[in-house]
C-alpha positions as CSV (number, residue, x, y, z in Angstrom):
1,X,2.4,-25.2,-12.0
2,X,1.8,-24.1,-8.5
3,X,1.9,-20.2,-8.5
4,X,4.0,-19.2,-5.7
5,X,4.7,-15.6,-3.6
6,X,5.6,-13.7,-0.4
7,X,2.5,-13.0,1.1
8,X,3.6,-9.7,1.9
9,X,4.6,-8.7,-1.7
10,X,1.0,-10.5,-2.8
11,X,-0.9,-8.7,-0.4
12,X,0.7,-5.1,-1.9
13,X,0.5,-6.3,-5.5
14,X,-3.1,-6.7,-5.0
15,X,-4.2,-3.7,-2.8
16,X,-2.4,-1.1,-5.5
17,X,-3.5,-3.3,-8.6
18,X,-6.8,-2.3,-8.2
19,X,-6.2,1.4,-8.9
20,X,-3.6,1.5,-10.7
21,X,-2.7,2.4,-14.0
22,X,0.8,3.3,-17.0
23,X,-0.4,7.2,-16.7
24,X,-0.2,7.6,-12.8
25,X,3.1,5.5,-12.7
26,X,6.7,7.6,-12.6
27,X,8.7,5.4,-15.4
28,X,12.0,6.2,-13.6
29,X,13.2,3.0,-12.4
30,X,16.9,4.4,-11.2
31,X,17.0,3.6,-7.6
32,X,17.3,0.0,-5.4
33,X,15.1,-2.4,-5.8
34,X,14.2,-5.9,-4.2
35,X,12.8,-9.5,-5.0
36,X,9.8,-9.6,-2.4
37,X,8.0,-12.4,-4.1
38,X,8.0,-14.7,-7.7
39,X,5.2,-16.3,-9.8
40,X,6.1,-19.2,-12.1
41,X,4.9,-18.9,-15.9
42,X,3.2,-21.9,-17.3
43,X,6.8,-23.5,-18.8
44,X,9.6,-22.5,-16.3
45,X,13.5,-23.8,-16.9
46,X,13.7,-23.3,-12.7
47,X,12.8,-24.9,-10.1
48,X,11.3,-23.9,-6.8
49,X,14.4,-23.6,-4.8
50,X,16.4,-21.6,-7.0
51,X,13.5,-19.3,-8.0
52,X,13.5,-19.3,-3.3
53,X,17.5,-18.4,-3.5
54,X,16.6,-15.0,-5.4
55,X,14.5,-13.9,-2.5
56,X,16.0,-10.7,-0.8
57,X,18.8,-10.3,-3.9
58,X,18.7,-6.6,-5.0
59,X,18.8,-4.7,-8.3
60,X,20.1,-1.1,-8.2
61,X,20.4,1.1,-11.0
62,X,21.7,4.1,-11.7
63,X,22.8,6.4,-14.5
64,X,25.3,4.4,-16.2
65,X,25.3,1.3,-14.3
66,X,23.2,-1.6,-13.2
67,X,23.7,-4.8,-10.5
68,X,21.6,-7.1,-10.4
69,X,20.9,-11.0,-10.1
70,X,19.9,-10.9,-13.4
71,X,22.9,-9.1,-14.9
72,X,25.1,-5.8,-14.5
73,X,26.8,-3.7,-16.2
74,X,29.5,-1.2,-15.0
75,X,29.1,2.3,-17.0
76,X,29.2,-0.1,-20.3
77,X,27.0,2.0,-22.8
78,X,23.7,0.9,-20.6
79,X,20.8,1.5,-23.0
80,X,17.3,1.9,-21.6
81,X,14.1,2.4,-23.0
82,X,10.2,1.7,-22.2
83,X,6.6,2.0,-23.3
84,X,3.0,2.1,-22.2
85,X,1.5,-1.2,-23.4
86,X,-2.1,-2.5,-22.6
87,X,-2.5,-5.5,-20.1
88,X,-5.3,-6.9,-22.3
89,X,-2.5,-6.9,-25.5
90,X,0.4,-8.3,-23.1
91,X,-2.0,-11.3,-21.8
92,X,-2.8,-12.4,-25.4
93,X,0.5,-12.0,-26.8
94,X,2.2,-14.6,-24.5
95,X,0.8,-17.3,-22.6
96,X,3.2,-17.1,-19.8
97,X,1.1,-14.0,-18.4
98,X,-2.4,-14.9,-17.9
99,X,-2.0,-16.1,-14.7
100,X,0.1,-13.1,-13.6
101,X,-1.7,-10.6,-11.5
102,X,-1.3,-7.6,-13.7
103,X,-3.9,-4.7,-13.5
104,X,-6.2,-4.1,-16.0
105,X,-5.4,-0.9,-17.9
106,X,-1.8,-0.4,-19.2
107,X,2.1,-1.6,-17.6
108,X,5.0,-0.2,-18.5
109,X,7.7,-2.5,-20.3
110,X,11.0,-1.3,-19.8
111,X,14.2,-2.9,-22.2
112,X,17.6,-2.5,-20.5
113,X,20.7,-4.0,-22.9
114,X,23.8,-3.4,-22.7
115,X,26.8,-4.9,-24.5
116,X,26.1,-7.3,-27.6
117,X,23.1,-9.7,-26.3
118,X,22.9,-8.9,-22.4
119,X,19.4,-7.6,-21.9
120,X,16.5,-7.3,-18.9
121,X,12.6,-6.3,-19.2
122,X,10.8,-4.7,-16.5
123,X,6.8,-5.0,-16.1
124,X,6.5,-2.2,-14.0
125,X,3.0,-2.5,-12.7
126,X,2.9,0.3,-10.4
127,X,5.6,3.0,-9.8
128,X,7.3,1.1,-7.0
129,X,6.6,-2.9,-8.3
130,X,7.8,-5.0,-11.3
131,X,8.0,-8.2,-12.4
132,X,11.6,-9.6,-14.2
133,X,11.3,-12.4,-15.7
134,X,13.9,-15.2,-15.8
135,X,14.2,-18.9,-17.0
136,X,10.3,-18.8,-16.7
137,X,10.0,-17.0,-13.8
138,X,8.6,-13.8,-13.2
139,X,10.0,-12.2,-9.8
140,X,8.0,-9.4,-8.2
141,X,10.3,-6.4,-7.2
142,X,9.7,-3.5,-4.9
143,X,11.7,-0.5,-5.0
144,X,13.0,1.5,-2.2
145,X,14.2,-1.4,0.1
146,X,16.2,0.3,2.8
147,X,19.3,-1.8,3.9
């Protein structure tokens, strides 16, 4: 499948991916964050102009509390966690991200569930851009986006 993205949120994925590595990245992910770009994995349940409608959607999180096009929840026992994994280990446990453009060293994989079976990973790749995937999508989000 054709690997599509914003060519501004390419251009910064690949500029910082070069340097960057889990130790030097701040794991808070609290704050406003935006879908600047998406890559499709190698099986994907969408198509390209639905992965296209979540362009510009926001996530925001906060203590307690997270909106997003993937999910929210209102202060309802939000439960989030993460760890340091190697790319290398990532890439070779699924097949849906060797073509992503993580950087060699380590990610961070955040969980965030909530309720019985609601639930949303983060690859944070650097400490203002993740990918969430979605149906087989993986959308690249920056944080900060001013409104």
């Amino acid at each position: 499948m054709k690997i599509l993205s914003v060519i501004a949120g390419a251009v910064f994925l690949l500029s910082v991916s070069v340097f960057c590595h889990a130790d030097e990245i701040n794991p808070k992910i609290d704050g406003r964050w935006a879908v600047i770009g998406f890559e499709f994995a190698r099986i994907s349940g969408m198509d390209e102009k639905e992965a296209k409608s979540f362009l510009g959607q926001e996530l925001e999180k906060d203590k307690g509390f997270l909106v997003s096009p993937f999910g929210s929840c209102n202060f309802c026992s939000l439960n989030v966690t993460y760890q340091k994994v190697k790319t290398d280990d990532l890439l070779n446990e699924d097949f849906n991200f060797q073509e992503l453009k993580f950087p060699r060293g380590y990610v961070l994989v955040h969980e965030l569930s909530w309720g019985n079976s609601q639930y949303l990973t983060m690859y944070q790749v650097d400490t203002n851009l993740a990918y969430v995937p979605m149906d087989g999508v993986f959308f690249l989000m920056k944080r900060n986006v001013k409104r």
